[in-house]
C-alpha angles and dihedrals in degrees: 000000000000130000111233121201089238090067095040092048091049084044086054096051104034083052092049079059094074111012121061093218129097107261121215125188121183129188124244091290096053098253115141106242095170134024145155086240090065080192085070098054105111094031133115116262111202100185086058094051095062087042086062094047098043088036076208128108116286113220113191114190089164119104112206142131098258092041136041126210105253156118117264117180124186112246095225122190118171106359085304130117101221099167141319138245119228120194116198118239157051103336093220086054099044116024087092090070087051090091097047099040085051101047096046099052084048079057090042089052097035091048083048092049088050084056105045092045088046085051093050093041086049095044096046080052088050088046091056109046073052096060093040096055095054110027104112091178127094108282108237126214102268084057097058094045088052077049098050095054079064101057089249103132092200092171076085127064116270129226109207110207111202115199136184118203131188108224088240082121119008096162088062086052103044083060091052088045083054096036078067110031099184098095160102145223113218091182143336093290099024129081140169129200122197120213127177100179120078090220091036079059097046087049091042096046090045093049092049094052093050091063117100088206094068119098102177132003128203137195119208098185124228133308146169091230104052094209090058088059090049089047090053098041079052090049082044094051104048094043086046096057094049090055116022092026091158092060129094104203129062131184131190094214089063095044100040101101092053093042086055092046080065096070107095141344096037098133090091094051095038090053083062092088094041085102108054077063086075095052096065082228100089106131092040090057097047087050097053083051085047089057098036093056093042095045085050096243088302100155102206097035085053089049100051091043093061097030104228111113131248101278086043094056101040087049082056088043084056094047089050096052092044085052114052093012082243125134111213091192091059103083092218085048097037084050085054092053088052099047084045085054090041090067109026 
C-alpha cells in the first residue's frame, strides 16, 4: 500500500486540530508529502529516514538548519512501513502525542483503503451492467459466471425495462434503483433494469409504477442477449410516445409489428404531414391525430380528451384530411396517418 498526499495532507490537518505542534508526514522514502509548512513538502526528511531503517521511533534532540528537534514514528500496516509521521518539537514535550498522532493517521488510511476498495468494487459493477446493456454477442461462459456473482442468472432469458423518470423525486427513486439492484443508468433521466424471473418482473414493474418519480416505462420482452431487449424496449419507447403519448407502459410485443413497418420507404409517408407545417398549427393537428388513434376514433371520447368540443374536433378532422389528402376516419387512411406520425 502506498501513502498518497491526499491522506497525508488530511493526517496533517485532522492532527493541527488538536495539537498545537507542526505535523509532518513523509512517504516510504522519507520525503515530506504533507506538512503543515507547506515550504518543507517535497524535502528530505532525515529523521524519517532512520525511522524507516530502524522501523522504530526517531527521537531528534538536535536544533539545526538542515534538522528539526522532534519525534518521528514509522506508520507501519501489515508488517509494512508505508511512511512516518514527524511532529515538530521538543521530544520530552511531544513525544506523548507520538501514540495518538500515529494511530490516527493508520484509521485515516485504513478508512481511505475501505473507500477506495468500496469505489472499485462499485465502478467494475458499473463496468459490467455496461457491458451487459449493450453486448449484442453470445455471452460465454466467464460472463455468466461474472453475471452470476451478481445475482444475474443469464443462462435464462432476460426482460430489459427501460424507464424514464423525471427527477420530482429522485430520493423515492434511488431506493427502487436499490430495491433491484440489477440496473443501469443510461443517462440522468434514463434507467434500465434487467430481470431474468417471470414473478422478480411482475414485482419490479409494480414497484416502478408506484413511484411517483417515473415518467414513462418500457418492456423489451425476453431474450436470450439482454442488450437486444434494451434495444427493443428503446424502438417501443420512442414509437409509443409518438402514438399513444398519454400512456405510461410500453411493450415491444404490442408494438412489433409497427416497429418493423419502419424499416424502408418511409419519405412519402413522412411528406404527409409537410403541410401542417404551413398552417402554423402543426403540433395541434398531429395531437388531435395522437388522441384520435389512441381513443380508438371515439368522437366524444377524442373530443373530451382534448378538450375542444365536437364541432371543434371534426373542423381539425377536415383540415387533416385537406392537408395530406388523407381521411383519419378511413381505417386504411387513418393507418397511413399513423405510419406518417410513427417516423416525423
Amino acid at each position: 500500500m502506498k501513502l498518497s498526499k491526499n491522506i497525508a495532507q488530511k493526517i496533517v490537518s485532522e492532527m493541527m486540530n488538536v495539537i498545537p505542534y507542526n505535523i509532518n508526514v513523509m512517504d516510504e522514502n522519507g520525503v515530506i508529502i504533507g506538512s503543515g509548512d507547506i515550504n518543507r513538502i517535497g524535502n528530505v526528511h532525515e529523521g524519517a529516514i532512520k525511522a524507516i531503517n530502524n522501523a522504530f521511533i526517531n527521537e531528534v534532540y538536535e536544533n539545526s538548519a538542515r534538522i528539526k528537534p522532534g519525534v518521528n514514528e514509522p506508520i507501519i500496516i501489515n508488517n509494512k512501513v508505508i511512511g512516518v509521521v514527524g511532529i515538530t518539537g521538543n521530544p520530552n514535550e511531544v513525544s506523548r502525542f507520538s501514540k495518538l498522532v500515529r494511530v490516527t493517521a493508520v484509521l485515516l488510511i485504513e478508512e481511505s483503503k475501505t473507500i477506495e476498495e468500496i469505489q472499485n468494487k462499485r465502478l467494475t459493477m458499473l463496468k459490467f451492467y455496461n457491458d451487459v446493456a449493450h453486448r449484442k454477442t453470445t455471452y460465454d461462459d466467464a460472463f455468466r459466471q461474472k453475471a452470476k456473482n451478481y445475482g444475474l442468472d443469464l443462462t435464462k432469458k432476460c426482460q430489459a425495462i427501460l424507464v424514464y423518470n423525471n427527477n420530482d423525486n429522485i430520493s423515492e427513486y434511488k431506493i427502487l434503483r436499490e430495491k433491484y439492484t440489477h440496473y443501469y443508468n443510461l443517462s440522468d433521466s434514463k434507467t434500465v433494469f434487467f430481470v431474468t424471473d417471470n414473478l422478480k418482473s411482475s414485482e419490479v414493474l409494480r414497484d416502478i409504477e408506484k413511484s411517483g418519480s417515473v415518467r414513462k416505462i418500457s418492456l423489451g420482452g425476453e431474450e436470450e442477449i439482454a442488450a437486444i431487449s434494451l434495444e427493443n424496449a428503446a424502438l417501443a419507447m420512442n414509437l409509443g410516445i409518438k402514438i399513444k403519448p398519454s400512456s405510461l407502459i410500453y411493450n415491444y410485443s404490442d408494438l412489433k409489428f409497427f416497429i418493423n413497418l419502419s424499416c424502408n420507404k418511409k419519405e412519402s409517408l413522412i411528406s404527409l404531414f409537410t403541410n401542417l407545417d404551413k398552417t402554423g398549427k402543426k403540433l395541434e393537428l398531429i395531437r388531435t391525430i395522437q388522441i384520435y388513434v389512441e381513443q380508438n376514433g371515439d368522437i366524444n371520447k377524442v373530443a373530451s380528451s382534448l378538450n375542444i368540443h365536437r364541432n371543434t374536433l371534426n373542423y381539425r378532422l377536415d383540415r387533416i384530411k385537406q392537408l395530406t389528402g388523407k381521411n383519419p376516419k378511413i381505417l386504411l387512411e387513418l393507418f397511413e396517418l399513423l405510419c406518417g406520425l410513427m417516423w416525423i
